[in-house]
TORTORTI-669363 format. One record per residue: x, y, z of N, C-alpha, C in turn; residue in one letter; chain; residue number from 1. Coordinates in Angstrom, 1 decimal, always signed. Each point is the difference from the previous one (the first is absolute). Example, Ala and Ser with C-alpha at 12.3 -4.5 7.8 and 13.67 -1.06 7.14 Angstrom:
<r n_u="+13.2" n_v="-5.7" n_w="+7.8" ca_u="-0.9" ca_v="+1.2" ca_w="+0.0" c_u="+0.9" c_v="+1.2" c_w="+0.0" code="A" unit="A" pos="1"/>
<r n_u="-0.4" n_v="+1.1" n_w="-0.7" ca_u="+0.9" ca_v="+1.1" ca_w="+0.0" c_u="-0.8" c_v="+1.1" c_w="+0.8" code="S" unit="A" pos="2"/>
END
This chain:
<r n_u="+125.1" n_v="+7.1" n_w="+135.4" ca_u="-0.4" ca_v="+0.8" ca_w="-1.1" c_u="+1.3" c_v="+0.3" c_w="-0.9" code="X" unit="A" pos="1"/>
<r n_u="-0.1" n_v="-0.1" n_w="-1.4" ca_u="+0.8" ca_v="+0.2" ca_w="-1.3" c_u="-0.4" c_v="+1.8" c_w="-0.6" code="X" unit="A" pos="2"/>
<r n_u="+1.4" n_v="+0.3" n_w="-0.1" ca_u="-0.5" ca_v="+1.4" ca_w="-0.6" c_u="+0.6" c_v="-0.5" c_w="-1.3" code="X" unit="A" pos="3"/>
<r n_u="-0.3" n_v="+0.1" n_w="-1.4" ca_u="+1.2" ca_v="-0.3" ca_w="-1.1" c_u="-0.2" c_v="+2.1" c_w="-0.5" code="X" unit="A" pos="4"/>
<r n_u="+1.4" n_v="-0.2" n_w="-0.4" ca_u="+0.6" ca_v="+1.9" ca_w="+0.0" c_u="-0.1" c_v="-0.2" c_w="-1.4" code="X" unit="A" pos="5"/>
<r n_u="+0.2" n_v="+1.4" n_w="-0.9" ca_u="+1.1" ca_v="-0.1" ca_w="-1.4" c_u="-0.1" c_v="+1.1" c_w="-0.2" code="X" unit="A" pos="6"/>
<r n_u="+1.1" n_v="+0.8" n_w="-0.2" ca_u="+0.4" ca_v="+1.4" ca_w="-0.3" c_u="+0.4" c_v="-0.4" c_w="-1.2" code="X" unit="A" pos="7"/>
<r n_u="-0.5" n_v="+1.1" n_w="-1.2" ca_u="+0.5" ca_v="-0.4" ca_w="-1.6" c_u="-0.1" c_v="+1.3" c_w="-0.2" code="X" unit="A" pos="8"/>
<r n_u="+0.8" n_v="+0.0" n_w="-1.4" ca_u="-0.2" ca_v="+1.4" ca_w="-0.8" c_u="-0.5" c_v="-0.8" c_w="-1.5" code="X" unit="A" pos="9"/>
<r n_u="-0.6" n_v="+1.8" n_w="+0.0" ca_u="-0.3" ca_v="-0.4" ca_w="-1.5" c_u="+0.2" c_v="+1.2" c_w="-0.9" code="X" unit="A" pos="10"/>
<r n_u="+0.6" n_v="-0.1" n_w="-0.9" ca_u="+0.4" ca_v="+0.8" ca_w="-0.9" c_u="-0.6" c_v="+0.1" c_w="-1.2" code="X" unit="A" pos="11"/>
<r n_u="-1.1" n_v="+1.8" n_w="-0.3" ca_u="-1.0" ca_v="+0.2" ca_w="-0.4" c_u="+0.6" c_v="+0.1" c_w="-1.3" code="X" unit="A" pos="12"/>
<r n_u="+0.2" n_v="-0.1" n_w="-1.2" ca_u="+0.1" ca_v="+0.2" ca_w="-1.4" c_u="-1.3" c_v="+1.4" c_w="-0.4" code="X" unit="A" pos="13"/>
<r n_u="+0.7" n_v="+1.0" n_w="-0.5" ca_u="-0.7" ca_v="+1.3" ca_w="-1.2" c_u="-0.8" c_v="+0.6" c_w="+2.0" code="X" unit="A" pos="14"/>
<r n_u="+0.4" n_v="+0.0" n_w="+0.9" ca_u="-1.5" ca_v="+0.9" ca_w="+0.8" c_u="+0.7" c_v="+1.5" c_w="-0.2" code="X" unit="A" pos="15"/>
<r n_u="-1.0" n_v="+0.6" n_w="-0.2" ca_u="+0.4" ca_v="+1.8" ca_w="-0.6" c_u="-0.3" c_v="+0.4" c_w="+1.4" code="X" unit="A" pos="16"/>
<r n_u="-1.0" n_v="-0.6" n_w="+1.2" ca_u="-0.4" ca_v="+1.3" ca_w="+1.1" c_u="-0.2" c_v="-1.6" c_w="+0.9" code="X" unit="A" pos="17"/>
<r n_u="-0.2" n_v="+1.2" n_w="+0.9" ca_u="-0.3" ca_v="-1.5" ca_w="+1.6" c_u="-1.6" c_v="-0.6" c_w="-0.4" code="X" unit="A" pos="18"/>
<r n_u="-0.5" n_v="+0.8" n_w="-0.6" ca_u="-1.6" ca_v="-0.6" ca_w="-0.4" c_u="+0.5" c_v="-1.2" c_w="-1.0" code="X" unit="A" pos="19"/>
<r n_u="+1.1" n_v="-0.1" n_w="-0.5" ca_u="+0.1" ca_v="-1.4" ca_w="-0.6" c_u="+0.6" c_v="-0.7" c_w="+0.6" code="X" unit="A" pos="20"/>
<r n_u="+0.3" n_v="-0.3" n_w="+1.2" ca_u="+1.2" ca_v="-0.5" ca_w="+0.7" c_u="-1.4" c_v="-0.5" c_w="+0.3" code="X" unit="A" pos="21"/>
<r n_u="-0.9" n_v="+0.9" n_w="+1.1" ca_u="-1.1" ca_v="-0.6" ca_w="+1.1" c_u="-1.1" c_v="-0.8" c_w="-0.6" code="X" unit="A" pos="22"/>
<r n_u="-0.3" n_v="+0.0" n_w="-1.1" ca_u="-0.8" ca_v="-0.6" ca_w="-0.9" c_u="+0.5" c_v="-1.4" c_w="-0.4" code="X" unit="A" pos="23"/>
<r n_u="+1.6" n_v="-0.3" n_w="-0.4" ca_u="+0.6" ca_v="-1.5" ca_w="-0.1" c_u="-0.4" c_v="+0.0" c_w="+1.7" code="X" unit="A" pos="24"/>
<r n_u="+1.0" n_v="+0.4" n_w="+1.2" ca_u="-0.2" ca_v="-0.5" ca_w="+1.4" c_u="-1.3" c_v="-0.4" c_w="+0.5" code="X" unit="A" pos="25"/>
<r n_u="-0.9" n_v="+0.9" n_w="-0.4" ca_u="-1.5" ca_v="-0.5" ca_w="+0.6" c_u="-0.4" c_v="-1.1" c_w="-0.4" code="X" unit="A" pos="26"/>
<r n_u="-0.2" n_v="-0.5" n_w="-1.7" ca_u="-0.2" ca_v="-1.1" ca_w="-0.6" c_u="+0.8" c_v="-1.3" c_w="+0.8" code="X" unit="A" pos="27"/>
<r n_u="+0.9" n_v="+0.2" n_w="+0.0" ca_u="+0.9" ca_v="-1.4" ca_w="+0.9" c_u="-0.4" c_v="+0.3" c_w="+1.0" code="X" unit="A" pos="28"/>
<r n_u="+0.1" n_v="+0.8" n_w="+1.0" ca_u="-0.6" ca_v="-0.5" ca_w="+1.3" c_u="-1.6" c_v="+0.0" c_w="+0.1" code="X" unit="A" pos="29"/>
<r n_u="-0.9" n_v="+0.1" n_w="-0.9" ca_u="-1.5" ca_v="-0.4" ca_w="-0.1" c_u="-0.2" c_v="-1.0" c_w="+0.0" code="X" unit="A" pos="30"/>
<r n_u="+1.2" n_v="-0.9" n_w="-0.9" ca_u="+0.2" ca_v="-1.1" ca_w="-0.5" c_u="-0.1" c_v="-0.9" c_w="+1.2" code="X" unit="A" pos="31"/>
<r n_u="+1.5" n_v="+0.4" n_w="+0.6" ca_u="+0.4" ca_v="-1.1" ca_w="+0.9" c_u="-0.7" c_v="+0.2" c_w="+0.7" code="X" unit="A" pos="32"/>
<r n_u="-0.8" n_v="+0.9" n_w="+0.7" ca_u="-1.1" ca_v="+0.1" ca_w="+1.4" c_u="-1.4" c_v="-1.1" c_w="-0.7" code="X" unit="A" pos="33"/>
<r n_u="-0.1" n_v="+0.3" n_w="-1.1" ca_u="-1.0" ca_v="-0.5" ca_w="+0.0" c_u="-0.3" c_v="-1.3" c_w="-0.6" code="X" unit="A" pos="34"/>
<r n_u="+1.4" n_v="-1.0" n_w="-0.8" ca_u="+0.1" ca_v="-1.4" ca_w="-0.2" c_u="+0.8" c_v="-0.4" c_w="+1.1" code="X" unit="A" pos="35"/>
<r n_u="+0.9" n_v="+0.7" n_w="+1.2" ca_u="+0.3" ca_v="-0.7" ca_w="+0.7" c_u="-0.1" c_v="+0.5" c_w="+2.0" code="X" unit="A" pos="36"/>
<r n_u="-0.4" n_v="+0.5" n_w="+0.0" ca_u="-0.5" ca_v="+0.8" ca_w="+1.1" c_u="+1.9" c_v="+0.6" c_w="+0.5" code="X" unit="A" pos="37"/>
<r n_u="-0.1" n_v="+0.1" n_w="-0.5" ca_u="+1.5" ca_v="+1.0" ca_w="-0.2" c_u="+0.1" c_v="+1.4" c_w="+0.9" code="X" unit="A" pos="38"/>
<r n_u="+1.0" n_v="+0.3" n_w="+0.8" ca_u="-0.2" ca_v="+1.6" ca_w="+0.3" c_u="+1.3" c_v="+0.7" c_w="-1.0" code="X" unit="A" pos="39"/>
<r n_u="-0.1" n_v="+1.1" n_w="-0.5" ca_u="+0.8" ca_v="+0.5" ca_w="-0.9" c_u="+0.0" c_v="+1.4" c_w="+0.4" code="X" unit="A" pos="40"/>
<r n_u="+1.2" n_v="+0.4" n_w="-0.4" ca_u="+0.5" ca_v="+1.4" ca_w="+0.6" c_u="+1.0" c_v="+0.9" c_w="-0.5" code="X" unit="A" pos="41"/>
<r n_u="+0.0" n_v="+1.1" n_w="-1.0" ca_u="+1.1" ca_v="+0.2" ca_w="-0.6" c_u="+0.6" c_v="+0.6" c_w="+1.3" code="X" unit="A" pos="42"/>
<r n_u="+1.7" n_v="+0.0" n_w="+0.3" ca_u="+1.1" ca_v="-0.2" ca_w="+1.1" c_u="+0.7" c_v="+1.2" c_w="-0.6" code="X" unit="A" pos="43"/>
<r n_u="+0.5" n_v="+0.1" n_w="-1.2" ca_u="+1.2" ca_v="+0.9" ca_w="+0.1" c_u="-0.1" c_v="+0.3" c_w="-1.7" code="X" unit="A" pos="44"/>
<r n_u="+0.7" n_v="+1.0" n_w="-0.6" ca_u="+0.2" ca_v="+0.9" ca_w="-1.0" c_u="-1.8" c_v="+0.4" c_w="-0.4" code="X" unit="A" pos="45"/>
<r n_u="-0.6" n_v="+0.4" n_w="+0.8" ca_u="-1.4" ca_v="+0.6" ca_w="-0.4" c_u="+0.7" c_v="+1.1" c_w="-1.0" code="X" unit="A" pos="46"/>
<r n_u="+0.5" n_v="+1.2" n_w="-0.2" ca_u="+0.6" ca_v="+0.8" ca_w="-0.5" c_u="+0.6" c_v="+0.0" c_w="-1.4" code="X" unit="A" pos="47"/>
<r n_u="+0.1" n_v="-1.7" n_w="-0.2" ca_u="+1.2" ca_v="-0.4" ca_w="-1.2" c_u="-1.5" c_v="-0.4" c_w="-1.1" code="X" unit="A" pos="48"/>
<r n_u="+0.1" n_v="+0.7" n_w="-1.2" ca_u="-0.8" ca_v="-0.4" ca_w="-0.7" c_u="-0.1" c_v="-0.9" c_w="-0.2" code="X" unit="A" pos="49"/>
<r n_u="+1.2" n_v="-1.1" n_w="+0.0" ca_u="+0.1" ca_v="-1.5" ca_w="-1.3" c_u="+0.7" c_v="-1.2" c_w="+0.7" code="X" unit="A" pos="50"/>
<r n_u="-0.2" n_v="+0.6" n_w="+1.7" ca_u="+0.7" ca_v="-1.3" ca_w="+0.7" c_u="-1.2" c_v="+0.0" c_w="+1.3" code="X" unit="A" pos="51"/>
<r n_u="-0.3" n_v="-0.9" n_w="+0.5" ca_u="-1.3" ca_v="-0.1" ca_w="+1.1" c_u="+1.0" c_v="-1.1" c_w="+0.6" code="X" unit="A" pos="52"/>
<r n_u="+0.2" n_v="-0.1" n_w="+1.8" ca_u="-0.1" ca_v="-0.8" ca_w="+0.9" c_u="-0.9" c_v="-0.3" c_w="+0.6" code="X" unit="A" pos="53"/>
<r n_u="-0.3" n_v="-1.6" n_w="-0.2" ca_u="-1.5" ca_v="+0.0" ca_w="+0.9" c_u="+0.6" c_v="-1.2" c_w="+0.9" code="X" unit="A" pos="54"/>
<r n_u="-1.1" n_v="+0.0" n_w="+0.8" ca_u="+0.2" ca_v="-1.4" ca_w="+2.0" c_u="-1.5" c_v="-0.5" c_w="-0.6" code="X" unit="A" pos="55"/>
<r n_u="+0.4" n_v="-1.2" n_w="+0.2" ca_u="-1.7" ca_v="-1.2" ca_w="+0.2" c_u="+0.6" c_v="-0.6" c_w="+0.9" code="X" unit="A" pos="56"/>
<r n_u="-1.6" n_v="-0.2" n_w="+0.3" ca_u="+0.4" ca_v="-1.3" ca_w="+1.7" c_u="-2.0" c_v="-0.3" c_w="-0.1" code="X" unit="A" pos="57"/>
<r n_u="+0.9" n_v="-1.2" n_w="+0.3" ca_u="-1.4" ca_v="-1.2" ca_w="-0.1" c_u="+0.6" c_v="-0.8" c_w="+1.7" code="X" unit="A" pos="58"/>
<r n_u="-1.1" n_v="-0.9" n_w="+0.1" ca_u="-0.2" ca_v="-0.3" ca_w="+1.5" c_u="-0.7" c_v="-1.8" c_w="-0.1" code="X" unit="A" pos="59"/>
<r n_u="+0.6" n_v="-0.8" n_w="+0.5" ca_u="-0.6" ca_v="-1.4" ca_w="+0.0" c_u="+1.1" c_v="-0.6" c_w="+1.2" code="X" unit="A" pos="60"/>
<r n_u="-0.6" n_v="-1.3" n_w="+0.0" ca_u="+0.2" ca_v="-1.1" ca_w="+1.2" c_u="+0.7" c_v="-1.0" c_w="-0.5" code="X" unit="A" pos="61"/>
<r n_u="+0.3" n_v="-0.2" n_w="-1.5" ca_u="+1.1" ca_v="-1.0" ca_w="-0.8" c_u="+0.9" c_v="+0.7" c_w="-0.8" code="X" unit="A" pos="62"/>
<r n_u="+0.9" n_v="-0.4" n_w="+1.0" ca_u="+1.5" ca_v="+0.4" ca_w="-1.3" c_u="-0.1" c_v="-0.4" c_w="-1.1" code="X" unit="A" pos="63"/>
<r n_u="+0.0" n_v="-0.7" n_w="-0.1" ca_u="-0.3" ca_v="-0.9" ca_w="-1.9" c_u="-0.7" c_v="+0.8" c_w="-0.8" code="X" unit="A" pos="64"/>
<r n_u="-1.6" n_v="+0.4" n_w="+0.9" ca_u="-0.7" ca_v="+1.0" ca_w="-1.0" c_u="+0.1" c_v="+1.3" c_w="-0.1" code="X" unit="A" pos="65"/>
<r n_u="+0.6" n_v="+0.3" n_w="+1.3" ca_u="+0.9" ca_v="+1.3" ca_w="-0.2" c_u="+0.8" c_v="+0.5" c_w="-0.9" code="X" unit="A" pos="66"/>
<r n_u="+1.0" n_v="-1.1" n_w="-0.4" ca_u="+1.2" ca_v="+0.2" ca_w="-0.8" c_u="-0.5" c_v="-0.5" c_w="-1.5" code="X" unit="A" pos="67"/>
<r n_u="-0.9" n_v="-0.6" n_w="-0.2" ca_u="-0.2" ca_v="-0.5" ca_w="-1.1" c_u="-0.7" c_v="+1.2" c_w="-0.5" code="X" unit="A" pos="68"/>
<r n_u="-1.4" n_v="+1.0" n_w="+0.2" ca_u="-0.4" ca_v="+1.4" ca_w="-0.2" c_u="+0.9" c_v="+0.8" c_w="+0.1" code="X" unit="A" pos="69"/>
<r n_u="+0.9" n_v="+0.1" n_w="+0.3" ca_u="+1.2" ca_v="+1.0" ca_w="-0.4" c_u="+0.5" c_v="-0.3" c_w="-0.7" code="X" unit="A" pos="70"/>
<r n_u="+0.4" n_v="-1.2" n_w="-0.8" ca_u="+0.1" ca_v="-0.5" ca_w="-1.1" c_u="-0.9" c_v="+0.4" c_w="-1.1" code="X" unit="A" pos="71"/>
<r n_u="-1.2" n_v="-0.3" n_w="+0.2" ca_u="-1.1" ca_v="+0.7" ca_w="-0.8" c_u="-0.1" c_v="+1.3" c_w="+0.0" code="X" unit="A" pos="72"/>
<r n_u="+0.7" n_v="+0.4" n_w="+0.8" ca_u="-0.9" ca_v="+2.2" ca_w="+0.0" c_u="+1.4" c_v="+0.3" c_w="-0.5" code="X" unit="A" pos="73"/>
<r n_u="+1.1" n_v="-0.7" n_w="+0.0" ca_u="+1.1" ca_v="+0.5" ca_w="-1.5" c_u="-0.5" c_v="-0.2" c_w="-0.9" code="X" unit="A" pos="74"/>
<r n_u="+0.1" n_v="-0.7" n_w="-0.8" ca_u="-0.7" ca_v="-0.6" ca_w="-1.1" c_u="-1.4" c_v="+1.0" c_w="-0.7" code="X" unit="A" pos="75"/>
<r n_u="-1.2" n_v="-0.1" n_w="+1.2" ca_u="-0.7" ca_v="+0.9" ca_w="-0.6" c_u="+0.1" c_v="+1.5" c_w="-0.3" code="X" unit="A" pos="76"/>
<r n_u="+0.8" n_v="+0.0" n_w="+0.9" ca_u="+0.9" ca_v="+2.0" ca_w="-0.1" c_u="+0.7" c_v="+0.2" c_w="-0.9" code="X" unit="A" pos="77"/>
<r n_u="+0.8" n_v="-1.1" n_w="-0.4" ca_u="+0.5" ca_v="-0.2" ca_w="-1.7" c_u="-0.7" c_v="-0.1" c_w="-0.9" code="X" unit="A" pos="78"/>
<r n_u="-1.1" n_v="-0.4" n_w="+0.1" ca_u="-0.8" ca_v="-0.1" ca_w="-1.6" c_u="-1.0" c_v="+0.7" c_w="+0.0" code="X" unit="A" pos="79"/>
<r n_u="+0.2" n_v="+1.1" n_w="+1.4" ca_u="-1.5" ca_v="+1.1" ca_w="-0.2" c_u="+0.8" c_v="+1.0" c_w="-0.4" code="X" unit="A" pos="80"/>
<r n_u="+1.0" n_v="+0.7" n_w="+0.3" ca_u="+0.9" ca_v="+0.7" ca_w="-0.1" c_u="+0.5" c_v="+0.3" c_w="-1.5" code="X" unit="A" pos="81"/>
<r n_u="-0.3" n_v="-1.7" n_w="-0.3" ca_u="+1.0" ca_v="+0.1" ca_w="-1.6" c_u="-0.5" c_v="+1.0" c_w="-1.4" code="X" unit="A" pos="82"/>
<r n_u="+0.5" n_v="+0.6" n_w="-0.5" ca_u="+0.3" ca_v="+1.0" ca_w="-1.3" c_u="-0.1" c_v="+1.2" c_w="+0.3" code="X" unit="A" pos="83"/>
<r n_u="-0.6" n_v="+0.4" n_w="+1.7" ca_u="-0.3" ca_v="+1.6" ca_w="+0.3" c_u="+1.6" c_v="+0.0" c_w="+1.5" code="X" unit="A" pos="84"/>
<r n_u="+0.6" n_v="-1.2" n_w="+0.0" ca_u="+1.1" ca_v="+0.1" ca_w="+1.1" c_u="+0.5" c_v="-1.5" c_w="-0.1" code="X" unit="A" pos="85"/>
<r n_u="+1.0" n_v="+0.3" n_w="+1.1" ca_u="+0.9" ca_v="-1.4" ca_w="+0.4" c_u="+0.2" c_v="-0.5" c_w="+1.1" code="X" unit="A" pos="86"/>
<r n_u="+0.1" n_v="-1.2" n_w="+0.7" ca_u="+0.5" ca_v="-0.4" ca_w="+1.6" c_u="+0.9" c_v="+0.6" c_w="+0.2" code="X" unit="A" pos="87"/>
<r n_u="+0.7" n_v="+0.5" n_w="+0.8" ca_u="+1.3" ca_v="+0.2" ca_w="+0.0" c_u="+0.4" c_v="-0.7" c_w="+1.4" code="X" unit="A" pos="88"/>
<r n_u="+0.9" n_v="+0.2" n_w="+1.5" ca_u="+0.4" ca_v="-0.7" ca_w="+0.9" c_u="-1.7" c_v="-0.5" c_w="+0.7" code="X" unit="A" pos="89"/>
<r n_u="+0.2" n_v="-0.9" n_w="+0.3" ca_u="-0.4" ca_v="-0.6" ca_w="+0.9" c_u="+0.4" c_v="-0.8" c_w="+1.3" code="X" unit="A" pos="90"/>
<r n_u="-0.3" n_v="+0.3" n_w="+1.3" ca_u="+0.4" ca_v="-0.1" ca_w="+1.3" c_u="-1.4" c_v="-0.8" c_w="+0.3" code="X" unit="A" pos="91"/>
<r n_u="+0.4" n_v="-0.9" n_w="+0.7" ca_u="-1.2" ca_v="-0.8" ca_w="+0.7" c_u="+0.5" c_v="-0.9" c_w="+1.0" code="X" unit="A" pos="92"/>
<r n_u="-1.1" n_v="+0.0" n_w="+1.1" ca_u="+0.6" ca_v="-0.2" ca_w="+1.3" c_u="-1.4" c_v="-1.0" c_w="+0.7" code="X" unit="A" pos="93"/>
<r n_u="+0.1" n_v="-1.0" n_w="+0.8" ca_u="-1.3" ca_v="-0.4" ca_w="+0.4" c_u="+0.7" c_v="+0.3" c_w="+1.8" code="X" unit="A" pos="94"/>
<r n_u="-1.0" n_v="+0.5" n_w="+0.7" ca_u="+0.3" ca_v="+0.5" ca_w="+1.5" c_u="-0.9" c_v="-0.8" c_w="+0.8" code="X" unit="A" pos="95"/>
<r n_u="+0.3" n_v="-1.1" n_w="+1.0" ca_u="-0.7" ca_v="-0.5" ca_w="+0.9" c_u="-0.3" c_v="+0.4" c_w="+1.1" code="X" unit="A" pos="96"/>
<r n_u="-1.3" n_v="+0.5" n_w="+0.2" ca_u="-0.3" ca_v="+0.9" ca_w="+1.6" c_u="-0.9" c_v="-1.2" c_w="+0.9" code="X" unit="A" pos="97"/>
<r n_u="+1.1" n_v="+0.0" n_w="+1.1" ca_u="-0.8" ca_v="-1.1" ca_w="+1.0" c_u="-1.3" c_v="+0.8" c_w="+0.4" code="X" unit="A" pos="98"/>
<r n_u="+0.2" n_v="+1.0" n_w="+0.3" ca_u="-1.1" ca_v="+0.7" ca_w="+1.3" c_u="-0.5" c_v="+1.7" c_w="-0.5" code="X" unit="A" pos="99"/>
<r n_u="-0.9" n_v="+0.0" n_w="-0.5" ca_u="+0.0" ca_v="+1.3" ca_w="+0.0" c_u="-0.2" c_v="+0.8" c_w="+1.7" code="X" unit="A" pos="100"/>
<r n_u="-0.5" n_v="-0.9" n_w="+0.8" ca_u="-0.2" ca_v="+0.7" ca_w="+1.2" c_u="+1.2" c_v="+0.7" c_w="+0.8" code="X" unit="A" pos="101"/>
<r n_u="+0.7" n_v="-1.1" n_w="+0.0" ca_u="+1.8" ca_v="+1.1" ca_w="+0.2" c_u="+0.0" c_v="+1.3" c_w="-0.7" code="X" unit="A" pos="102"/>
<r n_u="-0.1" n_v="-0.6" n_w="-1.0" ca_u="+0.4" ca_v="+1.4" ca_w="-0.9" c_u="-0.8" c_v="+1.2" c_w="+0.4" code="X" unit="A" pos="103"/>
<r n_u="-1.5" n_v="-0.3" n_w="+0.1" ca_u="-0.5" ca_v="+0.9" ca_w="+0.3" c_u="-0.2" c_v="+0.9" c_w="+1.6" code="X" unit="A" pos="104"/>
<r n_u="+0.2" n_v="-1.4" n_w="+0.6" ca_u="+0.2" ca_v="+0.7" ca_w="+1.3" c_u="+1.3" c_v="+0.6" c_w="+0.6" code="X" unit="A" pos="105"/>
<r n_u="+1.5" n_v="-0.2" n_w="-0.1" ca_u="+0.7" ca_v="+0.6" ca_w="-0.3" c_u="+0.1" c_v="+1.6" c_w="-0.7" code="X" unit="A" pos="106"/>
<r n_u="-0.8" n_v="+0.0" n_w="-1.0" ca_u="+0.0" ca_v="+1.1" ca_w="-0.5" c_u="-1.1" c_v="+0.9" c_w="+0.8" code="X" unit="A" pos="107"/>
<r n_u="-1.1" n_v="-0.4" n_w="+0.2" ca_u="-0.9" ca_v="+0.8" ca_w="+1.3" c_u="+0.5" c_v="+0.0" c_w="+1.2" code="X" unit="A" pos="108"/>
<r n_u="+0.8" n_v="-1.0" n_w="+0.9" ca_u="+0.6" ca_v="+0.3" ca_w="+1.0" c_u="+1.2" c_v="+1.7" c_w="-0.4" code="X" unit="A" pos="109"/>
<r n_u="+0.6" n_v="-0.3" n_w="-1.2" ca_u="+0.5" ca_v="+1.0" ca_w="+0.4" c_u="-0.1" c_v="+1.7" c_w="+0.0" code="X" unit="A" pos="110"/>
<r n_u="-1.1" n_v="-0.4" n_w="-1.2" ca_u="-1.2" ca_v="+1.0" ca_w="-0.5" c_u="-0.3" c_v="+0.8" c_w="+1.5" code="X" unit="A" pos="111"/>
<r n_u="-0.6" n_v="-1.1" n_w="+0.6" ca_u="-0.9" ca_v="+0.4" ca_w="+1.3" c_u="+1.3" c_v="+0.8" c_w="+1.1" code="X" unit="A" pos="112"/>
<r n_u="+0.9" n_v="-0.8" n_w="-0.1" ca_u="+0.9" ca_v="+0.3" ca_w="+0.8" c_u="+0.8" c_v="+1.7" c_w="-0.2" code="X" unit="A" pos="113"/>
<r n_u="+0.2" n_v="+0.5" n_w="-1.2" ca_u="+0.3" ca_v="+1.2" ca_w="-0.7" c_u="-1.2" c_v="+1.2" c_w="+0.0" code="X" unit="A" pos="114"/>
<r n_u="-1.0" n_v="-0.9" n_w="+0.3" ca_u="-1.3" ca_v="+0.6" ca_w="+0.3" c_u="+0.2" c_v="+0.9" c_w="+1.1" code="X" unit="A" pos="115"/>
<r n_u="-0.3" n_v="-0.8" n_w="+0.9" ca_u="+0.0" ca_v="+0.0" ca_w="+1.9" c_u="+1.4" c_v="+0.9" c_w="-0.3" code="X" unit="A" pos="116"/>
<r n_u="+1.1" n_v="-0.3" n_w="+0.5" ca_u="+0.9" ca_v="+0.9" ca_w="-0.2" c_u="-0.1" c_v="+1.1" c_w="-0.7" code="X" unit="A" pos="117"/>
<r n_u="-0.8" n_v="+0.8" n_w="-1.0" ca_u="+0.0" ca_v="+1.1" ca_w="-0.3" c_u="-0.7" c_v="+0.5" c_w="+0.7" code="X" unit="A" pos="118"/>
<r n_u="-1.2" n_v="-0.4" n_w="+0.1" ca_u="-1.5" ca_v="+0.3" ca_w="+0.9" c_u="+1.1" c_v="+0.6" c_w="+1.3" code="X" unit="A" pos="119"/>
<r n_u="+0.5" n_v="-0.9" n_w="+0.4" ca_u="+0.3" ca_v="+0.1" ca_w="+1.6" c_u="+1.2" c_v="+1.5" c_w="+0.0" code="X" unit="A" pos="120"/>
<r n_u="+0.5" n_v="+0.3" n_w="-0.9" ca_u="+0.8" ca_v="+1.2" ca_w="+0.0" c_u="-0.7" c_v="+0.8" c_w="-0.7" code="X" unit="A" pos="121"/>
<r n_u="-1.1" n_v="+0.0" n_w="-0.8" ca_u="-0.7" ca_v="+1.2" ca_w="-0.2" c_u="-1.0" c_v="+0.2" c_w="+1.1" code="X" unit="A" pos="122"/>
<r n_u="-0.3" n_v="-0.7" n_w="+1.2" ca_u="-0.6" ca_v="+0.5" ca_w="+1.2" c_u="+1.1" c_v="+0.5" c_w="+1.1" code="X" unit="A" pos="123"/>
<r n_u="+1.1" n_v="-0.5" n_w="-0.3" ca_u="+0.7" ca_v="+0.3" ca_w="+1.3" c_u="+0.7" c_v="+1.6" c_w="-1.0" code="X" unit="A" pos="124"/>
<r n_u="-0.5" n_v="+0.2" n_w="-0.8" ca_u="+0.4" ca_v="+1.6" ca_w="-1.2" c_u="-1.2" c_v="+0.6" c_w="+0.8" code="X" unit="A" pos="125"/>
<r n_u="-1.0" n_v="-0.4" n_w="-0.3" ca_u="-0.9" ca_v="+0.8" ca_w="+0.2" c_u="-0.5" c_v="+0.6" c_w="+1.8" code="X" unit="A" pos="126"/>
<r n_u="+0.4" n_v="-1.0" n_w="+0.6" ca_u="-0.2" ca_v="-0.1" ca_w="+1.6" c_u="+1.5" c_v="+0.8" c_w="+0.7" code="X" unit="A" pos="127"/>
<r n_u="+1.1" n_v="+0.0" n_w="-1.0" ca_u="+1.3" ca_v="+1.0" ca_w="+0.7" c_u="+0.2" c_v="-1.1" c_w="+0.8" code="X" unit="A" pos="128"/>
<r n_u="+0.7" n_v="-1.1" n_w="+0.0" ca_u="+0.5" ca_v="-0.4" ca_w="+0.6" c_u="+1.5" c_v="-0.6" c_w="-1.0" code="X" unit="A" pos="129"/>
END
């Protein structure tokens, strides 16, 4: 499995309040969810009127088509964006996951394991030993 990443900014031109900021951001991420099954997420300066960080991550089985739609979700973020804002950095990354079951089991192993060990000292709290 292919994750393709892209952390961008975009820099809002004239927003007077966050209701103008959320109004450009929702339109682009409507966009890309819904011409490209896109997940979208504004990441950092919620706060800043006229600068938005957003994370997209898309998910496929070919590099080629991976990297070639991240090629396309710049491009269209550029020209939905254009005369109310700008691209600014873009970061993109494609991450290959052999196994999600490692991943997941590792993390439940240890889940479970942090588990049990609390359990087992909140009964030996409660029993006085």
């Amino acid at each position: 499995m292919l994750i393709g990443i892209l952390q961008f900014d975009i820099h809002i031109h004239d927003s007077r309040s966050l209701k103008d900021k959320r109004r450009v951001i929702l339109a682009l991420k409507d966009r890309l969810h819904r011409e490209h099954q896109a997940a979208v997420a504004e990441i950092a300066h919620q706060d800043t009127l006229n600068l938005a960080r957003l994370g997209l991550a898309i998910v496929g089985s070919d590099g080629k088509h991976v990297g070639q739609t991240l090629d396309r979700l710049v491009e269209k973020i550029r020209t939905t964006v254009a005369g109310e804002a700008e691209l600014g950095e873009v970061t993109r990354k494609v991450a290959h996951i052999e196994s999600m079951r490692n991943v997941s089991e590792s993390k439940d192993d240890a889940d479970t394991a942090t588990l049990a060990d609390e359990m087992a000292a909140r009964a030996r709290e409660l029993l006085g030993d």
